[in-house]
N, C-alpha and C positions, 0 to 999 in steps of 0.2 A: 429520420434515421432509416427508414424503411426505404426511402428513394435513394438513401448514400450507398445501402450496401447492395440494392440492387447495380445502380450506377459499378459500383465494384465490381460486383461477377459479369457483366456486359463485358466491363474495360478490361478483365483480367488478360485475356489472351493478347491484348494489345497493348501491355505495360510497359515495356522494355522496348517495343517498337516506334515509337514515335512517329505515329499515323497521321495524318492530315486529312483521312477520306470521313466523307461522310454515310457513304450506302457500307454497310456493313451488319451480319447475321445476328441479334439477339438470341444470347444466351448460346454460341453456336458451341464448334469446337475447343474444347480447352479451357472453357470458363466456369470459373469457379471462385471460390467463397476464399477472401486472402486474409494477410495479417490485418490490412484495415480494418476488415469490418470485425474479426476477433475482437480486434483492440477497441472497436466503436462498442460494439456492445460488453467487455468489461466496462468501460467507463458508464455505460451507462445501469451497468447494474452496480457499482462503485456508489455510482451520485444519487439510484431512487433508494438503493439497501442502505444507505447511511452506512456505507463501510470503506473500510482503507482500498485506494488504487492499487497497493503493490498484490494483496491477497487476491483481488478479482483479475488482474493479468496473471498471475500465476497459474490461477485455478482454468485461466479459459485457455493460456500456452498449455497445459498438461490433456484439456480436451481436444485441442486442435493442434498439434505440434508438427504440421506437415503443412502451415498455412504460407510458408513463404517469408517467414521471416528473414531480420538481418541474418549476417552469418554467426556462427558457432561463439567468437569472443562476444557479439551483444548479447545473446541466450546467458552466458554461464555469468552475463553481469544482472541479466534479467532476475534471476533466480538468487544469487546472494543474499 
């Protein structure tokens, strides 16, 4: 888990772009912590807390709500 969401904030500045290179700055400009890894670690406090999936995405959209998620219609289906 600990290499996905690093792997994450590496990739983040290059999500949208569709790189091919390989020499590229660790942790450089613009990288940062996205809806992945939000979402990786609800799930995983979901599956060790023996608790429901929707409460622990809820609880960690309301801590991190600027992580990049879909747009505005998947949020207000999130939370229903």
């Amino acid at each position: 888990m600990l290499g996905a969401i690093i792997g994450d904030i590496i990739g983040s500045p290059y999500e949208f772009s569709n790189c091919k290179w390989t020499q590229f700055t660790l942790f450089g400009y613009g990288a940062r912590c996205t809806d992945d890894s939000v979402l990786t670690v609800a799930t995983a406090e979901a599956l060790m807390g023996d608790r429901d999936y929707r409460p622990a995405y809820q609880d960690n959209f309301e801590r991190f709500p600027n992580a990049g998620y879909l747009g505005q219609s998947a949020r207000s289906r999130t939370l229903q």
